[in-house]
Every structure is written in structure tokens, then in C-alpha cells.
C-alpha positions, -999 to 999 in steps of 0.1 A, spaced: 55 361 132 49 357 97 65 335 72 68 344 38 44 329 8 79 313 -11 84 289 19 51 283 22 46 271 -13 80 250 -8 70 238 28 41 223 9 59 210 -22 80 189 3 55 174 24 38 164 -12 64 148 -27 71 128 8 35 120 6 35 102 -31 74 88 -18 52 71 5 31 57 -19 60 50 -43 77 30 -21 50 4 -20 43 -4 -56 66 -35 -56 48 -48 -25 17 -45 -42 29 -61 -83 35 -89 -55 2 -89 -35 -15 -86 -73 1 -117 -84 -9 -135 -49 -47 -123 -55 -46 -136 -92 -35 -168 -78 -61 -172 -52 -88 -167 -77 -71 -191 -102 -76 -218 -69 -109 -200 -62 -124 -212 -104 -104 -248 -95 -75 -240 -112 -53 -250 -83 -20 -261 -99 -20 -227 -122 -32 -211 -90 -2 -230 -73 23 -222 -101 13 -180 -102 18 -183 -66 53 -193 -66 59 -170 -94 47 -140 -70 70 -153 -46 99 -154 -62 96 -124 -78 92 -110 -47 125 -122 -34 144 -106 -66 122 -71 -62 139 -74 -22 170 -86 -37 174 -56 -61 155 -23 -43 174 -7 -23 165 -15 17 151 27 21 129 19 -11 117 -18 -9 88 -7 14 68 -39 34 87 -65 12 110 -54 45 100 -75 70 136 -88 85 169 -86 70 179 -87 34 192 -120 40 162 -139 56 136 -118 33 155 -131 0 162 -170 12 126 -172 28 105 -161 -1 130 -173 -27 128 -215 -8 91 -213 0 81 -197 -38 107 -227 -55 91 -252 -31 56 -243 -43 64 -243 -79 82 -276 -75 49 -290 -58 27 -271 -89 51 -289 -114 53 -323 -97 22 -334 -92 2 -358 -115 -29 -335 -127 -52 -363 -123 -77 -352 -149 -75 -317 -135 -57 -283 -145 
């Protein structure tokens, strides 16, 4: 049996564009994972509280990306309900920018 070259060409179109949707899908899990890496290297040089402060920052921004993306686009920001995903990043990334903010420097940045 053979199949003619028009499916073929759309066959492979399809599985392409699921491909990159695949791909896609993750780019707000990564802007987040970007922000958590620029953070560790800010405590990595000794700039903890910065470090501290971009970490929070990631965080919450990271609860509004889950809060806003659709559930079948938000990719591995999923990890258990809307609900839980939004108030668990959201209270974790306020409590560390609270904790960056609070602190007394003590000669340090």
C-alpha cells in the first residue's frame, strides 16, 4: 500500500509543529529557571541579598506566568493544581523578598 506524497509532506508538517509546541510550551519555565540561575551566581560573587531579592522576583513571577498561561500551555510550571502552584510560589517568593528587604546589610550588599 502506498500513500500519496501530499500526506506525507502534511504527516510531517504535523509532527514538526508538535515538536517546536513542545518546545514552546517550556519557555516560561525556563525565563523562570534563568532568573533562579542569575540569582545563584549573584550569591555565588557574595551578593547574597541581591541574589536573595532576584530570587524572590523569579518566584513570583513564576506564580503570575502559572496564574495567567493556560493549564495545556504552562508546561513544568505544572507541578499540582493551579491553586497550590500559584499560593506556593507566590508565599515562598514574598517570604524571600521580605527576608532580602529586612535584613540589616551589615557592611555587605
Amino acid at each position: 500500500m502506498t500513500s500519496t506524497p501530499g500526506a506525507d509532506t502534511r504527516v510531517d508538517r504535523i509532527r514538526r509543529a508538535r515538536r517546536m509546541r513542545r518546545y514552546l510550551v517550556q519557555i516560561p519555565y525556563f525565563v523562570v529557571l534563568l532568573g533562579l540561575l542569575a540569582a545563584a551566581v549573584l550569591v555565588l560573587f557574595d551578593r547574597w541579598r541581591r541574589g536573595a531579592f532576584v530570587f524572590g522576583s523569579a518566584l513570583i513571577l513564576g506564580a503570575v506566568l502559572r496564574a495567567l498561561i493556560p493549564t495545556s500551555r504552562v508546561g513544568l510550571l505544572q507541578v499540582r493544581g493551579r491553586f497550590f502552584d500559584i499560593a506556593a510560589m507566590a508565599s515562598v517568593g514574598g517570604l524571600i523578598l521580605w527576608l532580602a528587604t529586612s535584613i540589616d546589610p551589615l557592611g555587605t550588599d
